[in-house]
FIVEX-423273 format. One record per residue (C-alpha): residue number from 1; chain; x, y, z; residue in one letter. Coordinates in steps of 0.2 Angstrom, whole numbers, plus 5000, padded with zeros to 4 digits. Each point is the difference from the previous one (the first is absolute). Example, Ala and Ser with C-alpha at 12.3 -4.5 7.8 and 13.67 -1.06 7.14 Angstrom:
BEGIN
<site><seq>1</seq><mol>A</mol><x>5062</x><y>4978</y><z>5039</z><type>a</type></site>
<site><seq>2</seq><mol>A</mol><x>5006</x><y>5017</y><z>4997</z><type>s</type></site>
END
This chain:
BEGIN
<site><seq>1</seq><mol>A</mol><x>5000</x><y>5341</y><z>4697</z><type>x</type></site>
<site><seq>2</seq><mol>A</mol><x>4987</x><y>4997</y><z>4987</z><type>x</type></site>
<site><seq>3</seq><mol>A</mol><x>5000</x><y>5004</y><z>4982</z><type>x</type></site>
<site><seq>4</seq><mol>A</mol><x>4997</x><y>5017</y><z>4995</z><type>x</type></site>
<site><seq>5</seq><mol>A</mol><x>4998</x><y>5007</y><z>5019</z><type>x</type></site>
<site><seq>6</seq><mol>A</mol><x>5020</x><y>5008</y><z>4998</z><type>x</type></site>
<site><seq>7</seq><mol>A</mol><x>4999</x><y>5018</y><z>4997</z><type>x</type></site>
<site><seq>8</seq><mol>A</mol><x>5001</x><y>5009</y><z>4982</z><type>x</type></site>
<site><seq>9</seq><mol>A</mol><x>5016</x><y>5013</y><z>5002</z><type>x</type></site>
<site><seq>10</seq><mol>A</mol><x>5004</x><y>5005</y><z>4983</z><type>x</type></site>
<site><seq>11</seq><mol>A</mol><x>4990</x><y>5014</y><z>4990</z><type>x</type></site>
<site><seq>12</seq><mol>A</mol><x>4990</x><y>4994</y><z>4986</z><type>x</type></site>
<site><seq>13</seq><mol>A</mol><x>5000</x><y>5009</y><z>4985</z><type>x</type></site>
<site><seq>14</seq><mol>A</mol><x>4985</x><y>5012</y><z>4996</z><type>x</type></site>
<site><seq>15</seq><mol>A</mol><x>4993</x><y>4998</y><z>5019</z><type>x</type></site>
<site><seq>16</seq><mol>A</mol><x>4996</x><y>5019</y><z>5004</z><type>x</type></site>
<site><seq>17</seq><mol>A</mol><x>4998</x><y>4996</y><z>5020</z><type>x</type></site>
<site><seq>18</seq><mol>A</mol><x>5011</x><y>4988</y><z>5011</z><type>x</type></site>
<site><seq>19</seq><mol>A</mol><x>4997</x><y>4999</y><z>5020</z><type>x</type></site>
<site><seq>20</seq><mol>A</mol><x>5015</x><y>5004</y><z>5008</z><type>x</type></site>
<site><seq>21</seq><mol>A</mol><x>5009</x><y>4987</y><z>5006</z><type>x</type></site>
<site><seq>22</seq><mol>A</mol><x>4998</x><y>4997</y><z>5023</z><type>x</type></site>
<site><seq>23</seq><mol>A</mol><x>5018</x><y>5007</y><z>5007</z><type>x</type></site>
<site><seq>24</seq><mol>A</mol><x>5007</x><y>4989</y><z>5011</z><type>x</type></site>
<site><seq>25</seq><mol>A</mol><x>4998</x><y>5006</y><z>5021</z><type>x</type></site>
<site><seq>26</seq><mol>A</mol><x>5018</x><y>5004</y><z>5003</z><type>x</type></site>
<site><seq>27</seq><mol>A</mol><x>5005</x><y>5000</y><z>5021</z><type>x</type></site>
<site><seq>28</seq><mol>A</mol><x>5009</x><y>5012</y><z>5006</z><type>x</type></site>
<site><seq>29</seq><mol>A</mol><x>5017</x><y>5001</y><z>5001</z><type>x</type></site>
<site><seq>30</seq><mol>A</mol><x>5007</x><y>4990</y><z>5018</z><type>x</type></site>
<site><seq>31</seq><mol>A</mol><x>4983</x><y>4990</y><z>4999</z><type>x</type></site>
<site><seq>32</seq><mol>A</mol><x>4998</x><y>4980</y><z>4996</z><type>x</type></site>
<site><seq>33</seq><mol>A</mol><x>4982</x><y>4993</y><z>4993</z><type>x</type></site>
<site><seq>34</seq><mol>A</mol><x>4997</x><y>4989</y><z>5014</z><type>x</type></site>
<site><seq>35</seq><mol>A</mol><x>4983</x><y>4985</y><z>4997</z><type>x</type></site>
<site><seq>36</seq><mol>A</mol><x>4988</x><y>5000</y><z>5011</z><type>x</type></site>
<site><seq>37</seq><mol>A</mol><x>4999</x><y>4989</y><z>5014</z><type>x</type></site>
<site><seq>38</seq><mol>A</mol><x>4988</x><y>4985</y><z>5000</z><type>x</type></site>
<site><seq>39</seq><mol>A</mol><x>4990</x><y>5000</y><z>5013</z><type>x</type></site>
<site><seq>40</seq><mol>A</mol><x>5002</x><y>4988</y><z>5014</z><type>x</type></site>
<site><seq>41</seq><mol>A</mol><x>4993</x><y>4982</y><z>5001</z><type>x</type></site>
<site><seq>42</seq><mol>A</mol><x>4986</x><y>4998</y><z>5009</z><type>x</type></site>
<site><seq>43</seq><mol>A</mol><x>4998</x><y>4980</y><z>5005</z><type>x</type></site>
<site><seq>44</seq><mol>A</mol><x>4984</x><y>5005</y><z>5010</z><type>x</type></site>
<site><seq>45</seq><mol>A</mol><x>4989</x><y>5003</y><z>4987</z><type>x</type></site>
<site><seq>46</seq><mol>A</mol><x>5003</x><y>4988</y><z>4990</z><type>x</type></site>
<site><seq>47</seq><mol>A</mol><x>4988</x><y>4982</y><z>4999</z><type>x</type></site>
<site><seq>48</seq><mol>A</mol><x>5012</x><y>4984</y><z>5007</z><type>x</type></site>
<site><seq>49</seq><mol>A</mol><x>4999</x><y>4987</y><z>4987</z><type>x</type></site>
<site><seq>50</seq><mol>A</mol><x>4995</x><y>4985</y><z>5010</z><type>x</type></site>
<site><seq>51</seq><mol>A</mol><x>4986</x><y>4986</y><z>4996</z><type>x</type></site>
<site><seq>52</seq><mol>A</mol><x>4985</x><y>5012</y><z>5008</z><type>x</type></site>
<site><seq>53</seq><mol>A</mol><x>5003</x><y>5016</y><z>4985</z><type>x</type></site>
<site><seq>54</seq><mol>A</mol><x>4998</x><y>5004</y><z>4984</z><type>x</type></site>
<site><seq>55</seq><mol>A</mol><x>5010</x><y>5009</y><z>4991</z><type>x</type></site>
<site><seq>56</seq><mol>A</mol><x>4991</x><y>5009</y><z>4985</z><type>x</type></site>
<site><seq>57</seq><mol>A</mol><x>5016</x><y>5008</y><z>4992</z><type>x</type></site>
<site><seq>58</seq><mol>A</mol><x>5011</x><y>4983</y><z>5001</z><type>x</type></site>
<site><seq>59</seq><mol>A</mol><x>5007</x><y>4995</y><z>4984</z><type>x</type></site>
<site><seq>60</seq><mol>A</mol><x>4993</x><y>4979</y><z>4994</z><type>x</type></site>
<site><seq>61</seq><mol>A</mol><x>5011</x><y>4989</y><z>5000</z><type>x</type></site>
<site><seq>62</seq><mol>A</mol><x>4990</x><y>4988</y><z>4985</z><type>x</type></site>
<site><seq>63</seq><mol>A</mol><x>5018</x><y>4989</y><z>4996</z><type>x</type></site>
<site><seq>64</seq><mol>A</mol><x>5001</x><y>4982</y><z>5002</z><type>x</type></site>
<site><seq>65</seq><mol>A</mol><x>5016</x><y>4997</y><z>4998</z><type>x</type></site>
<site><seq>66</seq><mol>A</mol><x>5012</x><y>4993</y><z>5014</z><type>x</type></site>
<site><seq>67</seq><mol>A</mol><x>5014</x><y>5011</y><z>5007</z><type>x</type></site>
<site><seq>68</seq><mol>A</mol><x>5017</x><y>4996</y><z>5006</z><type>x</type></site>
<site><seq>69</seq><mol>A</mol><x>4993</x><y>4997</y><z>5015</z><type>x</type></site>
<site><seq>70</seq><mol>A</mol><x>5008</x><y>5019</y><z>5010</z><type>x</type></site>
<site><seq>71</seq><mol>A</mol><x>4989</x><y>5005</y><z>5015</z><type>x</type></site>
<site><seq>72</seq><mol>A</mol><x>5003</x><y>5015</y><z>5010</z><type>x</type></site>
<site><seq>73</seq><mol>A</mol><x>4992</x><y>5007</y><z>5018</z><type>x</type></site>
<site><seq>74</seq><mol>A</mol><x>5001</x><y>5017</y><z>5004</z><type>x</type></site>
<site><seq>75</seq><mol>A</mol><x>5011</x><y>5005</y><z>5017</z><type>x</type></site>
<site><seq>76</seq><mol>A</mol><x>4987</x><y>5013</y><z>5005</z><type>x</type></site>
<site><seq>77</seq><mol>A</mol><x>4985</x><y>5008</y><z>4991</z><type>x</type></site>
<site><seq>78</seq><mol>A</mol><x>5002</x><y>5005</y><z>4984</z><type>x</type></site>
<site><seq>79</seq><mol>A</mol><x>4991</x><y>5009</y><z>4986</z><type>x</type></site>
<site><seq>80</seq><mol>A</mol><x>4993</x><y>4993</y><z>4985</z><type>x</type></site>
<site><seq>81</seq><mol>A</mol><x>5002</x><y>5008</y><z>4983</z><type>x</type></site>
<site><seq>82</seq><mol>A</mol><x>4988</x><y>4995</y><z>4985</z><type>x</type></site>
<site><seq>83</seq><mol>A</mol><x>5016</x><y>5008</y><z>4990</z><type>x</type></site>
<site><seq>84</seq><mol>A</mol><x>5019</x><y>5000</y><z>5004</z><type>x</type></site>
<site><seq>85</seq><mol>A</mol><x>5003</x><y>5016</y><z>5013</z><type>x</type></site>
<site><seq>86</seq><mol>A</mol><x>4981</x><y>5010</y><z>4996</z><type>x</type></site>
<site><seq>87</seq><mol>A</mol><x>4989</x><y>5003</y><z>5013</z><type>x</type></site>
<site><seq>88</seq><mol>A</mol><x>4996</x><y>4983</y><z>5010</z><type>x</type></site>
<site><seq>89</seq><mol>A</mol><x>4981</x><y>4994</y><z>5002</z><type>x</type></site>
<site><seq>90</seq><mol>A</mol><x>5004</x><y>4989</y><z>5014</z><type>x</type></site>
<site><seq>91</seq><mol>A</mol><x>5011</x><y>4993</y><z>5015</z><type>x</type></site>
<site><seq>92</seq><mol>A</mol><x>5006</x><y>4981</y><z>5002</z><type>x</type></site>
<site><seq>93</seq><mol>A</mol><x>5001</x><y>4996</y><z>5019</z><type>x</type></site>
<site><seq>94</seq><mol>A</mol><x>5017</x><y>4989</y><z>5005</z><type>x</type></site>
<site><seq>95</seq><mol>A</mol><x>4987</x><y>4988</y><z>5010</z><type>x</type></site>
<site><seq>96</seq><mol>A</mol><x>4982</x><y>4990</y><z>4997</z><type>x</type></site>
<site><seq>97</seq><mol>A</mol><x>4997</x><y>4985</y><z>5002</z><type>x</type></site>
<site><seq>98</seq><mol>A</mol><x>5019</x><y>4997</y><z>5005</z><type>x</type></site>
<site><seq>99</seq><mol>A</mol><x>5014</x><y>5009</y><z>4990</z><type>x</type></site>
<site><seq>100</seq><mol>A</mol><x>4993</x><y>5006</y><z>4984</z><type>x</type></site>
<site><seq>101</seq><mol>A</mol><x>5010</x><y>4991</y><z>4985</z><type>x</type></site>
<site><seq>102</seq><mol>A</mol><x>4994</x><y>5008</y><z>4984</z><type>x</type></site>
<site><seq>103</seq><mol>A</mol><x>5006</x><y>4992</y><z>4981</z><type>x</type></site>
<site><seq>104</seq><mol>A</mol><x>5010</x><y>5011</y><z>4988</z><type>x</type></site>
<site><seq>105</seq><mol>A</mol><x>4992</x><y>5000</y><z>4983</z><type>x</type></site>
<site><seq>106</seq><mol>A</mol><x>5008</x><y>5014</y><z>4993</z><type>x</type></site>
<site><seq>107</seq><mol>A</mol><x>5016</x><y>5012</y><z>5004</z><type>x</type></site>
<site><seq>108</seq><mol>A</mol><x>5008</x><y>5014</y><z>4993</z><type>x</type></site>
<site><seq>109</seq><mol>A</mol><x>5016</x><y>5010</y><z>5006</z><type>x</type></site>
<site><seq>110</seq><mol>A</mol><x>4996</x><y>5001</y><z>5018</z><type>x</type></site>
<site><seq>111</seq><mol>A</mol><x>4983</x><y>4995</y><z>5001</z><type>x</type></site>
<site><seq>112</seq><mol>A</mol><x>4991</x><y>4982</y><z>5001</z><type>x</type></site>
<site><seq>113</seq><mol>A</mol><x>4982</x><y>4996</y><z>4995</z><type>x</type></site>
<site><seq>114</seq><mol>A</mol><x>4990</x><y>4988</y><z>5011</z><type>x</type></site>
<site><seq>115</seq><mol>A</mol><x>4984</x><y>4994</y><z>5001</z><type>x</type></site>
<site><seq>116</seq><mol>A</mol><x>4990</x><y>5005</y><z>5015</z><type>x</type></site>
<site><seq>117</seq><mol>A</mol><x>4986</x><y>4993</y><z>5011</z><type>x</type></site>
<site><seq>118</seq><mol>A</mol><x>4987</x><y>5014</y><z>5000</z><type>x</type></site>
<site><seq>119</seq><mol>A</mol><x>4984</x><y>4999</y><z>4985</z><type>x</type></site>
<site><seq>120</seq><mol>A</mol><x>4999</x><y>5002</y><z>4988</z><type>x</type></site>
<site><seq>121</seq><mol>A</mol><x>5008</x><y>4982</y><z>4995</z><type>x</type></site>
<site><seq>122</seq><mol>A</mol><x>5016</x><y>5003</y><z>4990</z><type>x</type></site>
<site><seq>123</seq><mol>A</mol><x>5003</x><y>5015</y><z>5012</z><type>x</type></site>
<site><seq>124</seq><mol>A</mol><x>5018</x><y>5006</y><z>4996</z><type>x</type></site>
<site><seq>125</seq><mol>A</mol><x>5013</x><y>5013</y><z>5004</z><type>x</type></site>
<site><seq>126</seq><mol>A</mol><x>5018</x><y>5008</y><z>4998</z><type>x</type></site>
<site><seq>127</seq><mol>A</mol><x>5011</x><y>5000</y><z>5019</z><type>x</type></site>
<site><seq>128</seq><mol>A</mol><x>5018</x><y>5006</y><z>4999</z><type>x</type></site>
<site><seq>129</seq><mol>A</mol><x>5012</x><y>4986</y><z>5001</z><type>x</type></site>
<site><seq>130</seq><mol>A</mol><x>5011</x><y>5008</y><z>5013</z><type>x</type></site>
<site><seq>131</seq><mol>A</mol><x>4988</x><y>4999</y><z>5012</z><type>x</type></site>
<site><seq>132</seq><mol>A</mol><x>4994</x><y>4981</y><z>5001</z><type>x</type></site>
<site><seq>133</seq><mol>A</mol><x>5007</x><y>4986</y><z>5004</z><type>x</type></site>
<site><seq>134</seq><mol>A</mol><x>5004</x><y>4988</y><z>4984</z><type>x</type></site>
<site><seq>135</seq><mol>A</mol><x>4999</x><y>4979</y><z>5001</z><type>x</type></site>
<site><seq>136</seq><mol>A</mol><x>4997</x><y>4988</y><z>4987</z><type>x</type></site>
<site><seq>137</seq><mol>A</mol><x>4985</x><y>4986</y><z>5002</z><type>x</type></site>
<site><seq>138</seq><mol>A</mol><x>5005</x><y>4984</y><z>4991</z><type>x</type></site>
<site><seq>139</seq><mol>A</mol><x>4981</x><y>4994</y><z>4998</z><type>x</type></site>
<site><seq>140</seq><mol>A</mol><x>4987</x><y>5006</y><z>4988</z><type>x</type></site>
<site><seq>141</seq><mol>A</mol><x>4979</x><y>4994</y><z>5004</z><type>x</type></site>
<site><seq>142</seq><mol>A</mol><x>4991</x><y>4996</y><z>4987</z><type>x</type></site>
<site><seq>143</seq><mol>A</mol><x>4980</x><y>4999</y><z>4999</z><type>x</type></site>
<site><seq>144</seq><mol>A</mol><x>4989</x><y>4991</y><z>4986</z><type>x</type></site>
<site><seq>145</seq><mol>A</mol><x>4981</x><y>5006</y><z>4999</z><type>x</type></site>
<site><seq>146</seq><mol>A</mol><x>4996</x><y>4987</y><z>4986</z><type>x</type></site>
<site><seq>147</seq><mol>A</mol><x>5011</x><y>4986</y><z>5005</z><type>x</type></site>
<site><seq>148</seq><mol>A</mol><x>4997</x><y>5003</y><z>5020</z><type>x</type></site>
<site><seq>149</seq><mol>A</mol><x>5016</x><y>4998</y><z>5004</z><type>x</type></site>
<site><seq>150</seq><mol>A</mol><x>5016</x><y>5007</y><z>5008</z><type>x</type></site>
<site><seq>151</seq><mol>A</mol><x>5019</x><y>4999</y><z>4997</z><type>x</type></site>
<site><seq>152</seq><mol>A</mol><x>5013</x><y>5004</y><z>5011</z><type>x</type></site>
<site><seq>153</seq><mol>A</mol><x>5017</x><y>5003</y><z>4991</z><type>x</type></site>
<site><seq>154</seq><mol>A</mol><x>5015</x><y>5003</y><z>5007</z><type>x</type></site>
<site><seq>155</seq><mol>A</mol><x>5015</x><y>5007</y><z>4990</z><type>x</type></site>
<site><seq>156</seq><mol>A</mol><x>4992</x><y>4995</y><z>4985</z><type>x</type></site>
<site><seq>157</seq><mol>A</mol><x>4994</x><y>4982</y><z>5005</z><type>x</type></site>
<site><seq>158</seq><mol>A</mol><x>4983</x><y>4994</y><z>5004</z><type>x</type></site>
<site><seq>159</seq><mol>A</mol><x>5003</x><y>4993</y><z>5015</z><type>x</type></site>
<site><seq>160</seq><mol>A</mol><x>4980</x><y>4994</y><z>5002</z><type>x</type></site>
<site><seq>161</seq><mol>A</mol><x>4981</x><y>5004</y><z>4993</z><type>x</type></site>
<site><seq>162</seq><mol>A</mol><x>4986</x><y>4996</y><z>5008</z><type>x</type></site>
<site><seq>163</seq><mol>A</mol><x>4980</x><y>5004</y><z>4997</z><type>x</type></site>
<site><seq>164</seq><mol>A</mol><x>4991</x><y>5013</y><z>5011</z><type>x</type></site>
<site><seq>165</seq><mol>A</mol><x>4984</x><y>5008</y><z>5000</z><type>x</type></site>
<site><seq>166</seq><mol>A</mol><x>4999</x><y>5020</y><z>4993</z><type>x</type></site>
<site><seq>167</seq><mol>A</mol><x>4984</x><y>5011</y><z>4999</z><type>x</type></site>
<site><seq>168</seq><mol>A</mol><x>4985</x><y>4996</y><z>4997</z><type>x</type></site>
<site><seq>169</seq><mol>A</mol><x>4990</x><y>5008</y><z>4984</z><type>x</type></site>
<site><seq>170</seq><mol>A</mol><x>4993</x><y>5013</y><z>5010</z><type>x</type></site>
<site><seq>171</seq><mol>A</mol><x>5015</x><y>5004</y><z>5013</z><type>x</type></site>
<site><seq>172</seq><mol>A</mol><x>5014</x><y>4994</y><z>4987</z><type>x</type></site>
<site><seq>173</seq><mol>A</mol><x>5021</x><y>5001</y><z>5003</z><type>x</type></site>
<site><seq>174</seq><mol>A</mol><x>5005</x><y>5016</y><z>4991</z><type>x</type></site>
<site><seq>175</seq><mol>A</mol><x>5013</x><y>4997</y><z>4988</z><type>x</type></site>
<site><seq>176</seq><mol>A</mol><x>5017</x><y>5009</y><z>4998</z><type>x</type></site>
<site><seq>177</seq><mol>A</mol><x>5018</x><y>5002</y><z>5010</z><type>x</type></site>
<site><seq>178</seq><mol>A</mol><x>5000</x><y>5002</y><z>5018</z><type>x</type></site>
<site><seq>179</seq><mol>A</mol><x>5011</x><y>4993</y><z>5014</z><type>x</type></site>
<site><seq>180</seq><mol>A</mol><x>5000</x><y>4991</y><z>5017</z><type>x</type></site>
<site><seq>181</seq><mol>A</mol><x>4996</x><y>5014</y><z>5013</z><type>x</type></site>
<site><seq>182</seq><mol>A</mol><x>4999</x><y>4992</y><z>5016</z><type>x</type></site>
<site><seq>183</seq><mol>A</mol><x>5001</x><y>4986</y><z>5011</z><type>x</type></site>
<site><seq>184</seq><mol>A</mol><x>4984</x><y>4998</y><z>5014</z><type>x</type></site>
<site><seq>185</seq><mol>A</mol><x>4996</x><y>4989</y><z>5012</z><type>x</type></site>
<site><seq>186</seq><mol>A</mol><x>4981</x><y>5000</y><z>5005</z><type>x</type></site>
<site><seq>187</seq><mol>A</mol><x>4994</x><y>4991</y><z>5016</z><type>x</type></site>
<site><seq>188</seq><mol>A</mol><x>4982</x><y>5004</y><z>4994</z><type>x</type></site>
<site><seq>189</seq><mol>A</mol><x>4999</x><y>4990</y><z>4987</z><type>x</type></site>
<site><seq>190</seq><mol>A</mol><x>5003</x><y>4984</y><z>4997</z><type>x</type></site>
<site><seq>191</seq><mol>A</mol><x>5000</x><y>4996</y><z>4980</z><type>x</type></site>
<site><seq>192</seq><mol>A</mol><x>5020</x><y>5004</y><z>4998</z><type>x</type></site>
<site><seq>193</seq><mol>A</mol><x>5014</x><y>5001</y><z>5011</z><type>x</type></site>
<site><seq>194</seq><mol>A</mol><x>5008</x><y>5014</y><z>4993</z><type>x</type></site>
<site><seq>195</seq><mol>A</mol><x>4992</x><y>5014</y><z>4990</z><type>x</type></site>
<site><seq>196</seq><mol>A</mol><x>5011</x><y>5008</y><z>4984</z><type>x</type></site>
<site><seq>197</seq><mol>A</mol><x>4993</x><y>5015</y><z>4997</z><type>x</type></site>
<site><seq>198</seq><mol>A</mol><x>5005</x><y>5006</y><z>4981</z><type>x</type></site>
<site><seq>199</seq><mol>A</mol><x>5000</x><y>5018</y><z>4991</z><type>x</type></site>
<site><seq>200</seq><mol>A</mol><x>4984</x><y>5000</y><z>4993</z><type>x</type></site>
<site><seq>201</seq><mol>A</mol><x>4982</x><y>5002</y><z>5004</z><type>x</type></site>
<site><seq>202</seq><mol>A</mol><x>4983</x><y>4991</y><z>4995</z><type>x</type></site>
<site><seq>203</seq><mol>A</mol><x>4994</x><y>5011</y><z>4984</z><type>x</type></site>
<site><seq>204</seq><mol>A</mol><x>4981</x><y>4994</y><z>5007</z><type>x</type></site>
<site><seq>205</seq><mol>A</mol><x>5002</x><y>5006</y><z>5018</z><type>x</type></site>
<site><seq>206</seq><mol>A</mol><x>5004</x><y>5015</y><z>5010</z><type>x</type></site>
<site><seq>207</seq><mol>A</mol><x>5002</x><y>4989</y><z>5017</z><type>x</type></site>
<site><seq>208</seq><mol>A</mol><x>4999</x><y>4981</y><z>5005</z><type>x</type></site>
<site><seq>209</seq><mol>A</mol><x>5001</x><y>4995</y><z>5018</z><type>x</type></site>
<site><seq>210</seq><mol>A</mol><x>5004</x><y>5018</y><z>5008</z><type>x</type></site>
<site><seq>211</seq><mol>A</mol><x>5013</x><y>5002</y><z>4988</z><type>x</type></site>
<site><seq>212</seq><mol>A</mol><x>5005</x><y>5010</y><z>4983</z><type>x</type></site>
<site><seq>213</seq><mol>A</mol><x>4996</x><y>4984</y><z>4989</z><type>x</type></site>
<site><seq>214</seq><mol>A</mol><x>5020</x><y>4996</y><z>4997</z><type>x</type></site>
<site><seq>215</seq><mol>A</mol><x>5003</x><y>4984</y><z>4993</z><type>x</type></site>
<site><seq>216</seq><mol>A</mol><x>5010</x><y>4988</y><z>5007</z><type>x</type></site>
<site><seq>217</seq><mol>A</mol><x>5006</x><y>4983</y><z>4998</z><type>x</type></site>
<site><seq>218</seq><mol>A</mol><x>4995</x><y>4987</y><z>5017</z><type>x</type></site>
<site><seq>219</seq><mol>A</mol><x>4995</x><y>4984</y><z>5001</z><type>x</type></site>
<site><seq>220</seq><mol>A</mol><x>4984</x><y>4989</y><z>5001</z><type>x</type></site>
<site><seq>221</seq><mol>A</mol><x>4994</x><y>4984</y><z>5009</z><type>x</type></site>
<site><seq>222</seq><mol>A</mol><x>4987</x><y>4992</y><z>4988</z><type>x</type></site>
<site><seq>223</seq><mol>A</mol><x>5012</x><y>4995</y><z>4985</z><type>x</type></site>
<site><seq>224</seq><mol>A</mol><x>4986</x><y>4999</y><z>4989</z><type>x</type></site>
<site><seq>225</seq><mol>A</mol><x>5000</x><y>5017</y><z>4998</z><type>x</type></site>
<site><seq>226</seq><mol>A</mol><x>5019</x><y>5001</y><z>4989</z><type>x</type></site>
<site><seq>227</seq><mol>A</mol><x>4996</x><y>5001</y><z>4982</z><type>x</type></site>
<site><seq>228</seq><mol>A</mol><x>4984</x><y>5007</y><z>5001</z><type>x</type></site>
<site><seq>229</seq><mol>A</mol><x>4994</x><y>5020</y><z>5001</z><type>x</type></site>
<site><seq>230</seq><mol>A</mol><x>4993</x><y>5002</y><z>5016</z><type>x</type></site>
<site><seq>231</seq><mol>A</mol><x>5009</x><y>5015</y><z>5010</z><type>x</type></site>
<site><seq>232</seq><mol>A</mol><x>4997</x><y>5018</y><z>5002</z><type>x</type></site>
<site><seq>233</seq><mol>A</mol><x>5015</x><y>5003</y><z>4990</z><type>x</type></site>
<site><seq>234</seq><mol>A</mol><x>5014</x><y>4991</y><z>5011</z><type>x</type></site>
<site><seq>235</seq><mol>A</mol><x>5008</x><y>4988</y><z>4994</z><type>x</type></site>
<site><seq>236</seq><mol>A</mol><x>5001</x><y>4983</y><z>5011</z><type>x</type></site>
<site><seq>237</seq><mol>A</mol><x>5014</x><y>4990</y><z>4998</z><type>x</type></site>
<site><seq>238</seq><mol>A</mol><x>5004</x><y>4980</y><z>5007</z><type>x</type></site>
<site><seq>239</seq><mol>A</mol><x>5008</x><y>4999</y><z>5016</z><type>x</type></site>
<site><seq>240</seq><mol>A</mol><x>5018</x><y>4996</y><z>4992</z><type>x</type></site>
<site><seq>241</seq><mol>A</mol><x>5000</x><y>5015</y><z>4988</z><type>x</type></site>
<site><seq>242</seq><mol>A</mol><x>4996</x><y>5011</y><z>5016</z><type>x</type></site>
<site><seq>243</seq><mol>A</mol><x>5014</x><y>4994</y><z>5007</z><type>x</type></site>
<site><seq>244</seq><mol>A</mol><x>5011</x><y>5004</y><z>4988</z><type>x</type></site>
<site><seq>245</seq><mol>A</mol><x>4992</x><y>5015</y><z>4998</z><type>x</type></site>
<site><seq>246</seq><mol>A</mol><x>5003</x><y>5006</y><z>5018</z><type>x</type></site>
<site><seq>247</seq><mol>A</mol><x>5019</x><y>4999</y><z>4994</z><type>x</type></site>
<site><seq>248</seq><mol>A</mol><x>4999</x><y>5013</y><z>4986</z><type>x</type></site>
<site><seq>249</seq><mol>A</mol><x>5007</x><y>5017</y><z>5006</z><type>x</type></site>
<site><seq>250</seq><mol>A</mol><x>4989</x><y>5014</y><z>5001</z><type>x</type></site>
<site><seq>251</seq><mol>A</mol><x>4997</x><y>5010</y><z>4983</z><type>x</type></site>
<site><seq>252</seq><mol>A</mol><x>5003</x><y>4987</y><z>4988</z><type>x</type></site>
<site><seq>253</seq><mol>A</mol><x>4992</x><y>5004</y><z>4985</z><type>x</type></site>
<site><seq>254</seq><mol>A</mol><x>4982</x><y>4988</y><z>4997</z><type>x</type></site>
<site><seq>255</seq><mol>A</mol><x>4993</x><y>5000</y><z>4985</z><type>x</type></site>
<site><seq>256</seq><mol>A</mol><x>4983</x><y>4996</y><z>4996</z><type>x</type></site>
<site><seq>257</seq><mol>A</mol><x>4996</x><y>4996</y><z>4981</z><type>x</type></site>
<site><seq>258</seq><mol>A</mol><x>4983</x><y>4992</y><z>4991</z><type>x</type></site>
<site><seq>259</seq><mol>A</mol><x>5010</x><y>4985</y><z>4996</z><type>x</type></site>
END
């Protein structure tokens, strides 16, 4: 309650008026208050939060900080609540790209915070904890915009870094939290083996190559490239760090700093 808003009961002196004080509703006698029954859920109307939305009501995520590392993947679809059991904005689908692995950045009783794959980048929401599946990643991804360079750590220790090529200028690599999404493997193409699609989208375009503009981490034949800013905003990385990459459970946390 805020200052002053409680109720003045007692008569002042000299006051030659006081508005009568609201009576209470009383039930009759046998009857019980019952509350009012919420109406039911409805999944359908809701937009999925997958990499081809936007979710204008989602809550930003602008942490850079690690987590411990807890990853969760909803069993079937499940709504997504900007605040802990209020009306939901949008629905997380149990499948994408394969299963979808999300990363808890946040929990209260009963409910985990993770971040999500749809724009804007940072995207986040609440999801009751009863109903996902829990597991732990033992890897965090980290991505240096000034250094060009990538870590890969695992339970604390750096077990390589490498240089790779981010955005250019004008199509850079956005900056912030986001997580390994996906694992693809393209036969039309030929610049990477395996494509790692991450959370985020290209703050500069709306599409590239047919799709929503997601950002991924792949590889790339002319090495020349690694160190320099010369992508659409994916990062390429040197053969060796994909492989390990490939390795790295789905929705481990990847953070993207201006280091």
């Amino acid at each position: 309650m805020r200052g002053g808003d409680s109720e003045l009961v007692a008569e002042q002196p000299r006051r030659e008026a006081r508005a009568d004080k609201p009576k209470a509703q009383r039930s009759e006698p046998g009857r019980t208050m019952q509350k009012a029954t919420p109406p039911p859920l409805d999944l359908a109307s809701l937009t999925p939060a997958t990499t081809n939305t936007t979710l204008p009501d989602a809550p930003l995520d602008r942490s850079l900080a690690e987590t411990e590392g807890d990853v969760v993947r909803p069993t079937t679809t499940l709504a997504v609540y900007a605040t802990p059991g209020k009306r939901p904005f949008a629905k997380v689908p149990p499948q994408q790209f394969q299963d979808t692995w999300l990363p808890v950045v946040g929990r209260e009783d009963g409910w985990v915070k993770v971040l999500l794959p749809s724009r804007p980048n940072g995207a986040s929401g609440w999801l009751r904890e009863s109903r996902v599946e829990t597991a732990r990643s033992p890897y965090v991804v980290r991505v240096h915009l000034t250094s060009r360079t990538i870590d890969i750590v695992y339970d604390g220790s750096t077990l390589g870094t490498w240089p790779v090529a981010i955005g250019e200028p004008s199509t850079p690599t956005p900056p912030g939290r986001t997580f390994l999404l996906g694992s693809v493997i393209d036969d039309n193409q030929s610049y990477s083996p395996i494509i790692l699609p991450l959370g985020s989208h290209s703050d500069t375009l709306d599409s590239y190559g047919g799709g929503p503009g997601t950002v991924a981490l792949h590889g790339w034949p002319d090495e020349s490239v690694f160190g320099t800013a010369a992508s659409h905003g994916c990062i390429r990385v040197p053969a060796e760090a994909l492989d390990l990459l490939t390795q790295v459970p789905l929705g481990t946390l990847v953070i993207v700093d201006e280091r």
